[in-house]
N, C-alpha and C positions, 0 to 999 in steps of 0.2 A: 603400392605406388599409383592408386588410383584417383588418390584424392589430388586436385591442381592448387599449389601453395600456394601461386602468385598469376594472375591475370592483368595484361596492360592491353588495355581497349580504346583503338582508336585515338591514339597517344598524336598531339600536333603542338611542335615547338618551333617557335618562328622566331628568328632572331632580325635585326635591322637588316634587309637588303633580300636575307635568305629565308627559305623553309629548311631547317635542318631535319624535322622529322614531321611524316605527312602520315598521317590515320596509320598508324604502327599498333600492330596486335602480337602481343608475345603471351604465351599460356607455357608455365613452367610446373611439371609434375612437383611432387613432396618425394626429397630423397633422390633426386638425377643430377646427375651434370649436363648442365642445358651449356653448351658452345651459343655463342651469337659471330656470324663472322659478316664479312663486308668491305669493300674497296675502303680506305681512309677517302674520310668524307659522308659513308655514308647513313652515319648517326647511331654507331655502337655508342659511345662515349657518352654521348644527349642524351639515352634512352635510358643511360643507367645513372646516368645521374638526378634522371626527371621521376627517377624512382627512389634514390636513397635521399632527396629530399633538399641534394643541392640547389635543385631549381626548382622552389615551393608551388605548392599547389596555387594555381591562380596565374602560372607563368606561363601555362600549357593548357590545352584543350586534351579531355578524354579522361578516361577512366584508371584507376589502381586499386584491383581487386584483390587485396593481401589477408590470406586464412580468411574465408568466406564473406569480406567485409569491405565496404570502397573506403580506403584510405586516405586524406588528404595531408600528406606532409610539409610542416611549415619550414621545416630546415634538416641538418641531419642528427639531431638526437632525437627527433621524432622517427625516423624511420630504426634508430639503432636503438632506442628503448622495445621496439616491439622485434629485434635479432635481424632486423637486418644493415648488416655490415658490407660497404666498397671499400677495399685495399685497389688505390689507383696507380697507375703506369709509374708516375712519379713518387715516390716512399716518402711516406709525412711522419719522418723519424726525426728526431733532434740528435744529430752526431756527437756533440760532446754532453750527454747525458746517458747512464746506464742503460742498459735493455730492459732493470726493473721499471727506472723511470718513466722510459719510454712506455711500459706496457698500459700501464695506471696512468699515463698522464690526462687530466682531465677529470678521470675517476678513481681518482685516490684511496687510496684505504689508511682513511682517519677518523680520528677519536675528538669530539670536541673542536675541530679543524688542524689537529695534529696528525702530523704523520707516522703512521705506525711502519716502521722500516721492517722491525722482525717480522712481522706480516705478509707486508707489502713483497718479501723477496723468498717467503715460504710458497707465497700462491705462483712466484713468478718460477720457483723451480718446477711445481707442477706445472705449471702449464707448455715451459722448455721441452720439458718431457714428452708432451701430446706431441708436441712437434717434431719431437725428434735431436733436440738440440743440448748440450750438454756443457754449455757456458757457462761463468759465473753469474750472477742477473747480478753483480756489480761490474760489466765488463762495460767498456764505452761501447756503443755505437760504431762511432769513428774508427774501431779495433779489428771489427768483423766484416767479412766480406757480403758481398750485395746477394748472395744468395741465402746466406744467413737471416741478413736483414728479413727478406720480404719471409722468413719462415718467425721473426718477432713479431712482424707487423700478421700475420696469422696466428701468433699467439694473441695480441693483443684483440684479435677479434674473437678469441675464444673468450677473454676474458669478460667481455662483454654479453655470452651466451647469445652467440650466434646461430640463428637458424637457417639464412640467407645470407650465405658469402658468395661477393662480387670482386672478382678477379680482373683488373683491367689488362690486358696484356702480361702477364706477371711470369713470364719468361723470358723477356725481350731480353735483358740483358744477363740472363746467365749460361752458362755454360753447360754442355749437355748432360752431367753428372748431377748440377745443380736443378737442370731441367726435370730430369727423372725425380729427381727426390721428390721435387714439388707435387707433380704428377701422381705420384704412388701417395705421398700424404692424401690429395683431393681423392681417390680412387677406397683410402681406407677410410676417412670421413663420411665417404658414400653409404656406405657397410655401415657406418653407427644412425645412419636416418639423414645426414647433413645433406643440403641441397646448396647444388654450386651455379653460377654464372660462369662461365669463363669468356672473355673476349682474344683472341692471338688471331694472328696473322699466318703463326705454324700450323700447318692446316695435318702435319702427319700427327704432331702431340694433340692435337682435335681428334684425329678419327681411334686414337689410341684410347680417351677418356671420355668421351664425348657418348651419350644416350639421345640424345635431338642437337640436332644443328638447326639454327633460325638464321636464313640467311636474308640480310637487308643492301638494298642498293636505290642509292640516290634520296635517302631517307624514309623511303617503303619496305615495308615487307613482302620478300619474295616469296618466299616458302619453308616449312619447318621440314627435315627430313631425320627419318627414323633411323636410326643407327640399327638398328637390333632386326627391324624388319626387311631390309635389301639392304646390300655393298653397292657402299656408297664410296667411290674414288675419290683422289683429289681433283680429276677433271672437273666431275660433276661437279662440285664443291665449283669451285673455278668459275664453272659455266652461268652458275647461277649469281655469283659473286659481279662478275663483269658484262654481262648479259651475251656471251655469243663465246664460243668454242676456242680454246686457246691450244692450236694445235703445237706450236711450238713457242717456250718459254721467254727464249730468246731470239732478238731479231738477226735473220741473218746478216750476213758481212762477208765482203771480200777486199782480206788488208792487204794495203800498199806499205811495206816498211818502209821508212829509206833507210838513213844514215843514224848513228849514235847521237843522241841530245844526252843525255844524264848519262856520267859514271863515278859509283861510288866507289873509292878506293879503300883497301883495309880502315875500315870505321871502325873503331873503339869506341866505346862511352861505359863510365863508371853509373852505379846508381844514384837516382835525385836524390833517395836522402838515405839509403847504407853508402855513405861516401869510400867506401874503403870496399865495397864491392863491385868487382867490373862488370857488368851486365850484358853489351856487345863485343864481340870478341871478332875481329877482322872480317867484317860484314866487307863484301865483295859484290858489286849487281850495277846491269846499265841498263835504259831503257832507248829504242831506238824513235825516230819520229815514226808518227801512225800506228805505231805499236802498243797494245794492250798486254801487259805483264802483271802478273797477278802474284801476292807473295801469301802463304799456305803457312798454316802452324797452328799447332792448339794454345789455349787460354795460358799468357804468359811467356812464350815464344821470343817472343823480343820485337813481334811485328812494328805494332804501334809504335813504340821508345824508339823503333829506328827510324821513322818519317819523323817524329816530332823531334828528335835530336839533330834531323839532316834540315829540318824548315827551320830555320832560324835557332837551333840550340834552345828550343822550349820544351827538354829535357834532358835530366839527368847534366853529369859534370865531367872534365877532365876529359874532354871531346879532343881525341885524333884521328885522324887521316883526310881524304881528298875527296871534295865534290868537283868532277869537270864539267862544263857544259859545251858542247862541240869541240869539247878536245882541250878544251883551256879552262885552268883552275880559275872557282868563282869563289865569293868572298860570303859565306849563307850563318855568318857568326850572330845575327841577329837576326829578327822578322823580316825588319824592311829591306834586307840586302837581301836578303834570301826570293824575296817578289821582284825587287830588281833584277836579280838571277835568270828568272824565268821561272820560277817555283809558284806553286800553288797550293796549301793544303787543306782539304775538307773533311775534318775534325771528326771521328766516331759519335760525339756529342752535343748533336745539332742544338739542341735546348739551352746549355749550359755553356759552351764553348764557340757553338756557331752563329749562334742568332742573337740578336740582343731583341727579348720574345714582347717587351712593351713597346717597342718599335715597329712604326709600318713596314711594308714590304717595298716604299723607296729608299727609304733613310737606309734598312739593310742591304740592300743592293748598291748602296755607292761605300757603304763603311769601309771597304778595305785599296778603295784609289779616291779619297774624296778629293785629290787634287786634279784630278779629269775630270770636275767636275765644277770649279771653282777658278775663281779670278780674281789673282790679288789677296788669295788666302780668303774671298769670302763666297760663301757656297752661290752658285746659280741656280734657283728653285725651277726654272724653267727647264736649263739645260739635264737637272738632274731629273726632272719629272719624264724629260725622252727616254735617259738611258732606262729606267726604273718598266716604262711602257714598253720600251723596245723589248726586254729580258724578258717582260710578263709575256709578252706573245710570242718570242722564240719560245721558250721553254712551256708553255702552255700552261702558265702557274694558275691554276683556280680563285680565283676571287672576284668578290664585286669591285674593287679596285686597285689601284698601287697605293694607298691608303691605308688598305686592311690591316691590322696590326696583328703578325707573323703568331703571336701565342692561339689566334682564331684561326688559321689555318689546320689541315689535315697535315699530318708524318710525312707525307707524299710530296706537298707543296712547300711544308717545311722543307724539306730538304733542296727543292726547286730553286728555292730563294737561296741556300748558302753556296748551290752550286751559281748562280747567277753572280753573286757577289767577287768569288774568288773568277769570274771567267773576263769579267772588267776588269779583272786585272789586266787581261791577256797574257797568261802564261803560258809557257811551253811545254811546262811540266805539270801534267796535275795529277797530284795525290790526292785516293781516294780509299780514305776508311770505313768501313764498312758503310757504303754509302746507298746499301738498300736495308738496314736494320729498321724494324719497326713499321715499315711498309707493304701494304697489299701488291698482290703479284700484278695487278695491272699498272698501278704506279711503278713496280720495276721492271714492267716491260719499257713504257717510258722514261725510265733514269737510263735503259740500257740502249736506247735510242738514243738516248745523246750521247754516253759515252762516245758509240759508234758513230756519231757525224762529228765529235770531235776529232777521234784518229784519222777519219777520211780526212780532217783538215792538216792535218799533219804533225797535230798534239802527240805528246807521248802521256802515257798514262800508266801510274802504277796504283793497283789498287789491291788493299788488302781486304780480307772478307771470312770471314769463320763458316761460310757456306762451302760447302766444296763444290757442290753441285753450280754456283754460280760461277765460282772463277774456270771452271770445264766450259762453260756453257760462252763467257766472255773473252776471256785472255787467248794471246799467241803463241805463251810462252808463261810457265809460273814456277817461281823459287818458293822452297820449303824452307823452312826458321826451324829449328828447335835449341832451344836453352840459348838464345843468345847467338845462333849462327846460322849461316849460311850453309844445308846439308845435302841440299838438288836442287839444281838445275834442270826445268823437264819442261822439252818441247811441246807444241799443242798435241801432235800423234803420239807421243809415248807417256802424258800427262792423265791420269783416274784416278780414281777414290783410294785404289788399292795400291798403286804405287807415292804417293804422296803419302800415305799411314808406315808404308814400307818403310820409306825414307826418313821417318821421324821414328821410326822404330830402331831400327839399325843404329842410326846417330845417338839413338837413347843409351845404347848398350855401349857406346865407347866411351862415353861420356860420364 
């Protein structure tokens, strides 16, 4: 492992207004998994794409030194002709086409311009295999779950004879079982010679797999540190990440409850689409004003379906029982009554569900009250360009203007904007799903800053969150799910890691 596979020297990518990366040096052994980590924003993503060739030579200043030779890549089948392969945040899978489709698409295996199928789905069993996966390669897409997926989309980079695989976050959204797997793949690909990238935010599954961490901040490079040669903490990791000691995670608070705003009453809902299966089963839970309440559960739980069935019935079917809001039934049968209500929901799915991401960060920030914003039904550019400037300096949204168009923004600012859009609403109530996924821990100190100057304002807040370590760290009060219900109740002093797994334990064995 002596020889360095890949050298980027003095790497400087400017886009209109910003520097996203300034004189950046990354040197990756042959054979390691080199972590790159970093606040969002501060040019993981650039750096790896200014390498796999997304952003061609000539777009950037500096060097890429790949297998003893400067590189200049004009796109990316220049960089994946010579093994180096990006699987990014986002899976570039086509859902209603097979996993063989998917694997070959592009690079087909044909005869005269024909497609040879019996071929095409012999290579694609072997390759399932490397992976670990044991589907049909006639299975859709569409059929397999997202942690399967990104273990296609690592078949497909095998298929390409990878020597250089680039991982963009590629755990964000799975689940701690599908996390390991991925984990333990990259770890036994080590072992055969393969050399990884990884970019994550999980800074424990970094120091788990991880040989060099290269940590960047503000588009510079800080510092590589050696895994192997000193224990390296998450602080340290942290410190270097946001430049200054992050004694505690979370900011303190001292809540003022008052009185009950939301109570759900025995909630029912069948599933979206096994119509014939009930999936919530007498969901019972209130949230009081100033109050942080946090709902607990593993992958499938019924967390999600139960905000998205209580905001407007934007899931699932055959919806009964009672939402009060100070004591009196409210009418939340659709979106817009549901924001009348006092409701508010911020979506697990910022990208896809939250943002409309070709859209600047004003037009997103009035999308969900455009009529505060309008006169006579036609938009005010004036009035709208306040609230947009106002939201950007409360919330501290990063950009060079209200302008910027939300898909150029960092995870972090993404999210700043959906929280901005849903708080013009002015609700009483705001639902929040995982509403620090995908982001560096300094941007969740600052989402956890507003939350907190929300409740001081006398908002209720109910957020769900697959961290546990987060909802301890923010909540007053957190209900546990499992299979569809409500199975604890547990104050902030009787609430841990160990009693919420108890409680989804216990529930599991009557159930």
């Amino acid at each position: 492992m002596d020889k360095y596979i890949l050298e980027m020297r003095g790497i400087t990518k400017t886009f209109p207004g910003v520097k996203a990366l300034d004189n950046v040096n990354l040197k990756v052994r042959e054979g390691e998994i080199h972590a790159l980590v970093g606040e969002n924003g501060a040019g993981k993503s650039t750096l790896m794409k200014v390498l796999s060739g997304v952003y061609p030579a000539g777009s950037y200043d500096g060097d890429i030194v790949y297998d003893g030779s400067v590189r200049q890549f004009k796109d990316i089948s220049d960089s994946e002709h010579l093994g180096i392969i990006i699987i990014h945040q986002e899976l570039a899978l086509v859902p209603l086409l097979s996993i063989g489709e998917n694997i070959f698409l592009g690079n087909e295996v044909a005869t005269k311009g024909v497609i040879d199928w019996k071929e095409t789905f012999a290579r694609t069993r072997e390759l399932l295999a490397k992976v670990g996966l044991k589907e049909s390669p006639a299975t859709l897409i569409t059929d397999i779950g997202v942690g399967k997926q990104q273990l296609v989309e690592i078949a497909k980079a095998l298929s390409k004879k990878v020597r250089l695989l680039i991982l963009d976050e590629p755990t964000a959204s799975l689940n701690e079982t599908d996390s390991a797997a991925l984990l333990h793949l990259l770890m036994e690909f080590r072992k055969q010679g393969m050399t990884s990238i990884i970019i994550s935010h999980k800074l424990n599954e970094i120091k788990t797999v991880a040989d060099k961490i290269t940590i960047l901040r503000d588009g510079g490079t800080v510092e590589t540190l050696d895994c192997h040669n000193e224990d390296i903490g998450e602080d340290r990791i942290i410190k270097g990440m946001v430049g200054r000691d992050m004694d505690d995670r979370y900011p303190p608070r001292e809540p003022k409850i008052g009185n009950t705003l939301l109570e759900v009453k025995n909630w029912n809902v069948y599933h979206q689409h096994h119509r014939d299966r009930q999936f919530l089963h007498d969901v019972n839970f209130t949230v009081r004003a100033g109050e942080v309440v946090g709902i607990a559960g593993l992958m499938g739980a019924g967390r999600t379906e139960t905000a998205m069935s209580i905001f407007g019935r934007s899931w699932g079917h055959k919806i009964t029982g009672d939402v009060l809001m100070h004591g009196k039934p409210v009418d939340v049968s659709t979106i817009q009554k549901a924001i009348e209500a006092g409701l508010a929901y911020v979506t697990e799915d910022r990208k896809h569900l939250g943002l409309v991401l070709n859209n600047n960060i004003m037009h997103n920030t009035t999308l969900a009250n455009l009529p505060a914003v309008a006169n006579g039904g036609v938009i005010d550019g004036h009035r709208e360009r306040e609230v947009a400037t106002d939201y950007r300096k409360r919330l501290r949204i990063r950009s060079h203007s209200i302008y910027q168009e939300t898909v150029n923004l960092s995870g972090g600012n993404q999210q700043k904007v959906v929280l901005s859009k849903w708080l013009f609403t002015n609700p009483e109530i705001l639902i929040l799903d995982e509403p620090t996924r995908g982001i560096d821990v300094g941007a969740k100190y600052e989402i956890y800053s507003i939350i907190n100057q929300l409740a001081a304002e006398g908002k209720g807040i109910l957020m769900i969150s697959s961290e546990m370590p987060e909802l301890l760290g923010t909540c007053d009060r957190i209900y546990v799910m499992n299979e569809g219900r409500i199975v604890a109740e547990l104050p902030k002093g009787e609430a841990s890691q160990e009693s919420i797994m108890r409680a989804i334990m216990r529930s599991g064995e009557k159930h």
